[in-house]
N, C-alpha and C positions, 0 to 999 in steps of 0.2 A: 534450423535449430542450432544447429552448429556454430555459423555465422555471429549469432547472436549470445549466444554463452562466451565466442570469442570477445564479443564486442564489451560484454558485462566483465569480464577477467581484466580487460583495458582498463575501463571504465572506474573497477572496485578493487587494483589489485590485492588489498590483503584480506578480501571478500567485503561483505553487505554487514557495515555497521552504524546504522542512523545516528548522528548526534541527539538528534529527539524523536525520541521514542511516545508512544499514543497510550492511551491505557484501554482496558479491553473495551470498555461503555465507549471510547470515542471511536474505535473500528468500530463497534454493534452500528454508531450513528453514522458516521462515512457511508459503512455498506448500505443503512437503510435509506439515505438520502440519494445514493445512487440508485439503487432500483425502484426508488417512487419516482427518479425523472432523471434518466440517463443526462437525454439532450441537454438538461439546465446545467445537473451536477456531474459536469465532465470531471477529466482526472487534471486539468491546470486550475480547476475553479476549487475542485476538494481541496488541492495541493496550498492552495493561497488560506484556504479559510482552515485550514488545522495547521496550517506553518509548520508541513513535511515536504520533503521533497514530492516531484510526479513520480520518480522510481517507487517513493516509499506508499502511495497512494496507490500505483498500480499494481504492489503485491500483495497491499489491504485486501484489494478487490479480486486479485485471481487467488487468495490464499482462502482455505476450506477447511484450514484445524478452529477447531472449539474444544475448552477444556472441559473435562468429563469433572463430575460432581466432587469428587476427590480432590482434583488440584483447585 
């Protein structure tokens, strides 16, 4: 864990700020094209077909916030 928050501080020193950003409907469709077929819609093949980076596709997919009715 450590290793790798090092490697991401290298990586992003002034932290994680995408040039292109997705809007919420194209995460909804990432994540559901990923879990209708991992194996097809890896994260280099997401990465090319929404024109984000893999970093930015791989926190699509491990990220678990949804806005409540309000926002």
């Amino acid at each position: 864990w450590a290793q790798h928050r090092a490697s991401l501080k290298e990586k992003f020193p002034d932290g994680w700020a995408p040039p292109h950003k997705l809007s919420r409907a194209a995460m909804d469709g990432l994540r559901a094209l990923h879990a209708h077929d991992p194996d097809t819609f890896t994260t280099p093949v997401l990465s090319d077909k929404f024109r984000v980076s893999p970093e930015a596709v791989r926190r699509i997919l491990r990220g678990k916030w949804q806005p409540t009715s309000e926002q």
